[in-house]
NUDOTI-180464 format. One record per atom (N, C-alpha, C, O): atom name; x, y, z. Coordinates in Angstrom, 2 decimals. Layout:
residues N
+--------+---------+---------+---------+
| vexvex |       u |       v |       w |
+--------+---------+---------+---------+
|     CA |       X |       Y |       Z |
...
+--------+---------+---------+---------+
end
This chain:
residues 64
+--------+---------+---------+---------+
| vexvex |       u |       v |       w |
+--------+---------+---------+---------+
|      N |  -14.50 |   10.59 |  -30.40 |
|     CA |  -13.50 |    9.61 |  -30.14 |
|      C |  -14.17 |    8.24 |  -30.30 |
|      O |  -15.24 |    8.01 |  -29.74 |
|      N |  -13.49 |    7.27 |  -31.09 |
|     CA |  -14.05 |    5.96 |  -31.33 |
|      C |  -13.16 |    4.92 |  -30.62 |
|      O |  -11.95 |    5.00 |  -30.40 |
|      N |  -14.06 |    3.89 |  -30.30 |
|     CA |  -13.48 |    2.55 |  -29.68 |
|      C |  -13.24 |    1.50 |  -30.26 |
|      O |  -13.79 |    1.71 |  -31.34 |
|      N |  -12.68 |    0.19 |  -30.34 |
|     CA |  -13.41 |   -0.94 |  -30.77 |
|      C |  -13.06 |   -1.18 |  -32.32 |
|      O |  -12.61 |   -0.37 |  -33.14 |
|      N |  -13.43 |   -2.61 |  -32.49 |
|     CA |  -12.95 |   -3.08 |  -33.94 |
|      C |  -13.41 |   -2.28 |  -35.08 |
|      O |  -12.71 |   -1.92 |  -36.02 |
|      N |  -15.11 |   -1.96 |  -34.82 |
|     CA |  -15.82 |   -1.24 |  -35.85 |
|      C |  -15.02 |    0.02 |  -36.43 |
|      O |  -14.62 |    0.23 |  -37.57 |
|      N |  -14.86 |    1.02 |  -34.94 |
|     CA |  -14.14 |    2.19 |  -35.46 |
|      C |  -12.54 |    2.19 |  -35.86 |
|      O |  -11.91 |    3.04 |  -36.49 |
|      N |  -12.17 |    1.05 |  -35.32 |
|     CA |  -10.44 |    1.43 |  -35.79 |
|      C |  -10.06 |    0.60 |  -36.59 |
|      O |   -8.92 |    0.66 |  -37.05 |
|      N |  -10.65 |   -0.06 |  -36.82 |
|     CA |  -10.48 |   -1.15 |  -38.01 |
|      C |   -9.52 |   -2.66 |  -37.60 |
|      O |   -9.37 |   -3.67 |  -38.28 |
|      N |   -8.91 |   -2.28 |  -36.02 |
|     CA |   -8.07 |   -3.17 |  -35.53 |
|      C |   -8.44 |   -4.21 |  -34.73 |
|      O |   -8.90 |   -3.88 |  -33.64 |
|      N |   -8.36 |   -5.46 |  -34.99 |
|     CA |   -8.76 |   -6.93 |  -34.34 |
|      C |   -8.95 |   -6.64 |  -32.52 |
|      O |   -7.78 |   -6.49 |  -32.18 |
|      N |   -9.47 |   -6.56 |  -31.77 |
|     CA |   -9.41 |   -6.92 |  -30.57 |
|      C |   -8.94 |   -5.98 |  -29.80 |
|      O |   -8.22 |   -6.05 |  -28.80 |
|      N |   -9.71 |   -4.59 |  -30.66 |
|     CA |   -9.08 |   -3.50 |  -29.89 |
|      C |   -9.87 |   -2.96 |  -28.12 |
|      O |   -9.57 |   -2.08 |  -27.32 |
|      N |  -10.95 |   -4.02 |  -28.16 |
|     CA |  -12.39 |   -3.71 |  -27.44 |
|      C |  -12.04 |   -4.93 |  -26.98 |
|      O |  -13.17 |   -5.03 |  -26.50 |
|      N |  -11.47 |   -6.08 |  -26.63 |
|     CA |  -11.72 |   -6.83 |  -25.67 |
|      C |  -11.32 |   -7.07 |  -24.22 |
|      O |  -10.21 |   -6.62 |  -23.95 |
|      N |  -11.84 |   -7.57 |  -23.39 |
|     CA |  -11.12 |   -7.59 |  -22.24 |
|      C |  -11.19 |   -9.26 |  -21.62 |
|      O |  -11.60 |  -10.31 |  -22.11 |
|      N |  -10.75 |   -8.99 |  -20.69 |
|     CA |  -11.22 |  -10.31 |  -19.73 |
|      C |  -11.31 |   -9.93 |  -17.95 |
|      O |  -10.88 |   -9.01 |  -17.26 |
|      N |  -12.04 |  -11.03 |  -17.71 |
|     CA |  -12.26 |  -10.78 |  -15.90 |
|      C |  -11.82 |  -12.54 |  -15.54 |
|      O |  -11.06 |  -13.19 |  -16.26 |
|      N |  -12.39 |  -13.00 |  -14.49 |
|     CA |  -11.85 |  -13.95 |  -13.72 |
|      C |  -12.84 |  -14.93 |  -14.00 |
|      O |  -12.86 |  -15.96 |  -13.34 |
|      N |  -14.06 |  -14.61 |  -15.33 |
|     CA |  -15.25 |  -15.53 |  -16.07 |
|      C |  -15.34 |  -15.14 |  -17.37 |
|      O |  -15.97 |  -15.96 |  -18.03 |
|      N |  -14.90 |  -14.06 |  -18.08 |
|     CA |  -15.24 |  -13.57 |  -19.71 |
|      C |  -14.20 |  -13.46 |  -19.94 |
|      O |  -13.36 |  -13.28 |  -19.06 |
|      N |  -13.91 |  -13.54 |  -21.29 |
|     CA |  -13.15 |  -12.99 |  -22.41 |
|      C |  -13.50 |  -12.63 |  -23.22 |
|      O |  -14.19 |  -13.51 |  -23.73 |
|      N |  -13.51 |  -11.71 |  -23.83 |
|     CA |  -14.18 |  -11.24 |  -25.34 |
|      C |  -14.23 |   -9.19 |  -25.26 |
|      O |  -13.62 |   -8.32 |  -24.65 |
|      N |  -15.59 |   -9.29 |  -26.55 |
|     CA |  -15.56 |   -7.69 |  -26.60 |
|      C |  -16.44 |   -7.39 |  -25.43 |
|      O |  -17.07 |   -8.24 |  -24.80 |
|      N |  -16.43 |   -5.76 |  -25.13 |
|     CA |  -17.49 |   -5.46 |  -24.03 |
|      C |  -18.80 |   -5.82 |  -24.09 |
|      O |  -19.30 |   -5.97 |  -22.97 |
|      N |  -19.64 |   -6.04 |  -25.18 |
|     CA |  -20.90 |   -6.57 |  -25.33 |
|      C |  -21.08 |   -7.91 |  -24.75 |
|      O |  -22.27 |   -8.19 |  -24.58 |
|      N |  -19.98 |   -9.07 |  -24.28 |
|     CA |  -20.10 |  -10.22 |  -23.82 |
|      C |  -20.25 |  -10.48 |  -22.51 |
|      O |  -20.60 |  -11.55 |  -22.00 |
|      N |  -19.90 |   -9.13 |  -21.83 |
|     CA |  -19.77 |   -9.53 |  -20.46 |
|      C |  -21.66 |   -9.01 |  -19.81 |
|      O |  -22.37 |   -8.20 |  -20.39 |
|      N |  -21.89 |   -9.48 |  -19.00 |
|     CA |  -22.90 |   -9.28 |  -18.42 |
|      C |  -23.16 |   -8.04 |  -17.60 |
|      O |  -24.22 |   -7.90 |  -17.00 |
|      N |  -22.66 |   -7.56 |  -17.58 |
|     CA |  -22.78 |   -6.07 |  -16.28 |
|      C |  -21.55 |   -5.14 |  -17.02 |
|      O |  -20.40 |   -5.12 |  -16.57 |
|      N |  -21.88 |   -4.55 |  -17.95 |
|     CA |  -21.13 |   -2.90 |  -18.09 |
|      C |  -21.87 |   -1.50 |  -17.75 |
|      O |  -22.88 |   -1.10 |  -18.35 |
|      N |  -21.32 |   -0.91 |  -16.84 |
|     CA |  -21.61 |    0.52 |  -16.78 |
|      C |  -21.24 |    1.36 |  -17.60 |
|      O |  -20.06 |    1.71 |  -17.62 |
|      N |  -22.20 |    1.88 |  -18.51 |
|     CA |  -21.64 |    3.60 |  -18.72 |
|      C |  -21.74 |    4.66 |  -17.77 |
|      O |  -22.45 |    5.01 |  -16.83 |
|      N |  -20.56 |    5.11 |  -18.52 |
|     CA |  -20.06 |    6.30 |  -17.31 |
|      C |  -19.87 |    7.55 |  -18.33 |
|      O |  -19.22 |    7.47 |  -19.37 |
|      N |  -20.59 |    8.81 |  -17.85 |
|     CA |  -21.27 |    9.98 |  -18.20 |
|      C |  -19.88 |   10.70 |  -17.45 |
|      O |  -19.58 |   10.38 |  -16.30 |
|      N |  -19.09 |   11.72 |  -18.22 |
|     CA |  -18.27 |   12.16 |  -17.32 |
|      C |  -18.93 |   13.95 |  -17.11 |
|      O |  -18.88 |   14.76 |  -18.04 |
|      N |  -19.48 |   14.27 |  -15.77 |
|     CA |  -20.08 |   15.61 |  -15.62 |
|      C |  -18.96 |   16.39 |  -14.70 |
|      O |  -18.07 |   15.84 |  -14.06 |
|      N |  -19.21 |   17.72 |  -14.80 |
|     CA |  -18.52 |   18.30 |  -13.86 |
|      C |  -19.26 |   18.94 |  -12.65 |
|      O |  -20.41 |   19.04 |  -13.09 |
|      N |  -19.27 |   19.42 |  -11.44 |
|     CA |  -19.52 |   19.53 |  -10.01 |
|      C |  -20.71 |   19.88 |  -10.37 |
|      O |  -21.46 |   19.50 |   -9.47 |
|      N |  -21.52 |   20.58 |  -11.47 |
|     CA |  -22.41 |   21.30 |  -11.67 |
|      C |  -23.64 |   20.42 |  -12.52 |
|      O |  -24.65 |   20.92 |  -13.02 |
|      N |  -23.29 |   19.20 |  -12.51 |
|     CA |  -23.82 |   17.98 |  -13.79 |
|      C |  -24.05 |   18.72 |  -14.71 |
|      O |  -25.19 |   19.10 |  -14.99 |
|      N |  -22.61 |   19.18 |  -15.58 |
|     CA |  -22.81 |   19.82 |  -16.94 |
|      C |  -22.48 |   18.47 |  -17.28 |
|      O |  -22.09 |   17.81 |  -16.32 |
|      N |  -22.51 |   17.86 |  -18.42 |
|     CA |  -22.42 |   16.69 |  -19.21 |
|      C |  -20.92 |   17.23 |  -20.30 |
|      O |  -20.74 |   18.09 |  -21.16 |
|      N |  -20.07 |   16.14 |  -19.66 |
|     CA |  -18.62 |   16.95 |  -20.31 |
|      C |  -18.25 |   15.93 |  -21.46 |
|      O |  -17.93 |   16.50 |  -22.50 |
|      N |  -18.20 |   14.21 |  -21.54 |
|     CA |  -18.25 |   13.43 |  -22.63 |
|      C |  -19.24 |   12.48 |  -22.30 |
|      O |  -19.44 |   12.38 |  -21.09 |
|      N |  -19.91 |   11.74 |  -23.04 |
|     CA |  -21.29 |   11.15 |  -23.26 |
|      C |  -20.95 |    9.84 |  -24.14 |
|      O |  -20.82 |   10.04 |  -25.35 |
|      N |  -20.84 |    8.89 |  -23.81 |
|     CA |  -20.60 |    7.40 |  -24.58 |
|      C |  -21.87 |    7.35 |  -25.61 |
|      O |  -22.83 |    8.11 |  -25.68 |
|      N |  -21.64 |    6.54 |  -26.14 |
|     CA |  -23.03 |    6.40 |  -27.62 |
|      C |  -22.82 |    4.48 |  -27.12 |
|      O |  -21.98 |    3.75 |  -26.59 |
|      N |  -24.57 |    4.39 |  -27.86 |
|     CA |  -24.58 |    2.76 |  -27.09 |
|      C |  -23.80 |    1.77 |  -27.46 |
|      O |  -22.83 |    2.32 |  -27.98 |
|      N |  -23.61 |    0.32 |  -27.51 |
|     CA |  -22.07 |   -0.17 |  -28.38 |
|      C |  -22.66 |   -0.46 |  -29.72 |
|      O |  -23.88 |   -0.37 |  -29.85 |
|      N |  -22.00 |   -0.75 |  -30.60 |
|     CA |  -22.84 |   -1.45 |  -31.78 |
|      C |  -23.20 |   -2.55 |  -31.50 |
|      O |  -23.05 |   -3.20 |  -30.47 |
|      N |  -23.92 |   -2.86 |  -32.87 |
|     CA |  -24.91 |   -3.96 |  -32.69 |
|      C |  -24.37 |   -5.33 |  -32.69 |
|      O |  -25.13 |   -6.30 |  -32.65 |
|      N |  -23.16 |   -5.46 |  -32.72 |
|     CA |  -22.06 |   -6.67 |  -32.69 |
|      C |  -21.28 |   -6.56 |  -31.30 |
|      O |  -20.33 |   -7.25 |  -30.92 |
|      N |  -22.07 |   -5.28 |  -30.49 |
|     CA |  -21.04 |   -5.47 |  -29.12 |
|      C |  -19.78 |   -5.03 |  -29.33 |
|      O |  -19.21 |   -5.36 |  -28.29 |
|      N |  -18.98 |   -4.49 |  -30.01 |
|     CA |  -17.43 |   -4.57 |  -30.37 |
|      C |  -17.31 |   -2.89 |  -29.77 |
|      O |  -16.59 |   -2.67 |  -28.79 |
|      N |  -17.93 |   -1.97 |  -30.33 |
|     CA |  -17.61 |   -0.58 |  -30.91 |
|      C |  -18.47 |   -0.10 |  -29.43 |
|      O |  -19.26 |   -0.72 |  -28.71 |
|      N |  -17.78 |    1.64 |  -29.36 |
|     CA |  -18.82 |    2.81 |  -29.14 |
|      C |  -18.05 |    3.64 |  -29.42 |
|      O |  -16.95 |    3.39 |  -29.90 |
|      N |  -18.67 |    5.37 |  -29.04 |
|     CA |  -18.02 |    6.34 |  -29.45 |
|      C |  -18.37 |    6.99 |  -28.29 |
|      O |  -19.33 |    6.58 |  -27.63 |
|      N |  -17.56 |    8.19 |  -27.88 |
|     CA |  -17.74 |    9.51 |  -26.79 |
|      C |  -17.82 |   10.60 |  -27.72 |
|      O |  -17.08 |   10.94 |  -28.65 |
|      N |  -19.00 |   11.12 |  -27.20 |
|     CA |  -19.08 |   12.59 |  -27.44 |
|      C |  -18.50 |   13.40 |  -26.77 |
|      O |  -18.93 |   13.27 |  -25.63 |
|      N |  -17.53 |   14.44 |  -26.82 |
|     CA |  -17.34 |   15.30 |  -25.95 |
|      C |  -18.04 |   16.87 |  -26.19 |
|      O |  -18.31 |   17.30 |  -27.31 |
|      N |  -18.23 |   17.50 |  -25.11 |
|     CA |  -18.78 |   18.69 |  -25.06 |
|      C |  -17.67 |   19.62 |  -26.03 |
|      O |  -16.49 |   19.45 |  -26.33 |
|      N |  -18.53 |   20.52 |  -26.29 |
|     CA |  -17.97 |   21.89 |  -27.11 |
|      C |  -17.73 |   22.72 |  -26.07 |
|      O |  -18.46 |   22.80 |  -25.08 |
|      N |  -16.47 |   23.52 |  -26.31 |
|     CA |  -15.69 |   24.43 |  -25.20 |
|      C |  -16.61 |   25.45 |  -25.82 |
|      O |  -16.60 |   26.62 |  -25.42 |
+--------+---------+---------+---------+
end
């Protein structure tokens, strides 16, 4: 699954704002990735880092 301008080809599909930024996720100062595991820390989808313009990432999800 892809995010962001890189992968969808669409203007401002990755930006947000808070109550000091506007822009893509690479602009803001403090993002968490978040690893989604289940009770057992099996690793169920896995983010990839953003691109190198800040705009993009992708999730891996696990194979059933």
């Amino acid at each position: 699954m892809f995010f962001g301008d890189d992968s969808t080809g669409v203007a401002h599909t990755n930006f947000a704002i808070d109550s000091t930024t506007t822009g893509p996720i690479g602009k803001f100062s403090s993002i968490e990735e978040i690893t989604m595991a289940t009770s057992g820390n099996v690793k169920e989808a896995v983010p990839s880092a953003l691109s190198s313009d800040g705009t993009s990432f992708s999730v891996t999800w696990a194979s059933q």
